[in-house]
N, C-alpha and C positions, 0 to 999 in steps of 0.2 A: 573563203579564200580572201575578203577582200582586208579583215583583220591583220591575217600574217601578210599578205603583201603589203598594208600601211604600216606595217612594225619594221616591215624585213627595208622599206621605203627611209623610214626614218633612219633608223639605223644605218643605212648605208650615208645618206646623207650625212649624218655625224662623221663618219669615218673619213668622209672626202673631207671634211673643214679641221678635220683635225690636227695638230700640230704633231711632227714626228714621225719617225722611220713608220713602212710598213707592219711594222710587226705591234709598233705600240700603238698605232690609230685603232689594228684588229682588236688589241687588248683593252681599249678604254671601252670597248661597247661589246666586252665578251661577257659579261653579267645579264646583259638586255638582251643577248643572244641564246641564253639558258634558257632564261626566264620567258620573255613573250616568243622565242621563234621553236627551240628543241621540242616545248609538249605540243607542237602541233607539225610535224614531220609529217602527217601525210597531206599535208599541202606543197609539200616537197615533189617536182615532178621527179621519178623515178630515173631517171637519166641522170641525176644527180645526187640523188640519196646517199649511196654510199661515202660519197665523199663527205658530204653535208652532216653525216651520220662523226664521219672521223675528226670534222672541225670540232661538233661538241664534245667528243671523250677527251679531245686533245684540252679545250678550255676548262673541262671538269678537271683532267687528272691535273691543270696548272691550280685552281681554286683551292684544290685538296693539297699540296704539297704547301701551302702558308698557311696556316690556322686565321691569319689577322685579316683577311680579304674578305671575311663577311662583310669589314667596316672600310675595308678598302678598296680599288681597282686596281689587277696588277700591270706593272709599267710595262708585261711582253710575255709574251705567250713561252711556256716552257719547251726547251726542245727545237722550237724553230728558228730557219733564218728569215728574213725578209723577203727573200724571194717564195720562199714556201707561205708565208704569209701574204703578199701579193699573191700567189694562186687562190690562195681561200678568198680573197676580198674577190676576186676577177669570180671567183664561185656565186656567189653572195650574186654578184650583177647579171651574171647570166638566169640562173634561179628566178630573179627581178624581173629578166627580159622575156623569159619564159612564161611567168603566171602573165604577164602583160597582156604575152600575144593574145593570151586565149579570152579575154574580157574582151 
């Protein structure tokens, strides 16, 4: 646990200093989100899975529609607005406040 919560730690972190709408702060650290937080989902407390489940298909099906983003970061997540994007980030911290309590 305490890997994905230093990744999911980071990453939030990034996301607050970042310049820009909600939607493109999620998207600048939706690769790091793939990569160190989706293959370890069962540190995901289940109360939040499901959703946590939809932020990643939703960052994959955006990766896949550009072929050029292996070399790049996309400016905003495909499909969303900012407010739905603020829910994921507001996910992200609860998720955060949750593995917390339990250390």
């Amino acid at each position: 646990m305490s890997y994905f919560l230093g990744k999911l730690s980071d990453i939030l972190f990034r996301i607050n200093i970042h310049e820009g709408t909600a939607n493109e702060r999620l998207a600048s650290e939706s690769k790091k989100i793939i990569v160190q937080l989706a293959t370890n989902t069962q540190q995901v407390p289940t109360q939040y899975l499901d959703d946590f489940q939809k932020l990643i298909k939703l960052i994959e099906k955006t990766l896949k529609k550009h072929p050029n983003l292996p070399l790049l970061t996309p400016c905003g997540l495909s499909g969303i607005q900012n407010r739905t994007a603020s829910r994921y980030i507001k996910l992200l911290l609860d998720i955060q406040n949750e593995l917390e309590s339990k250390i």
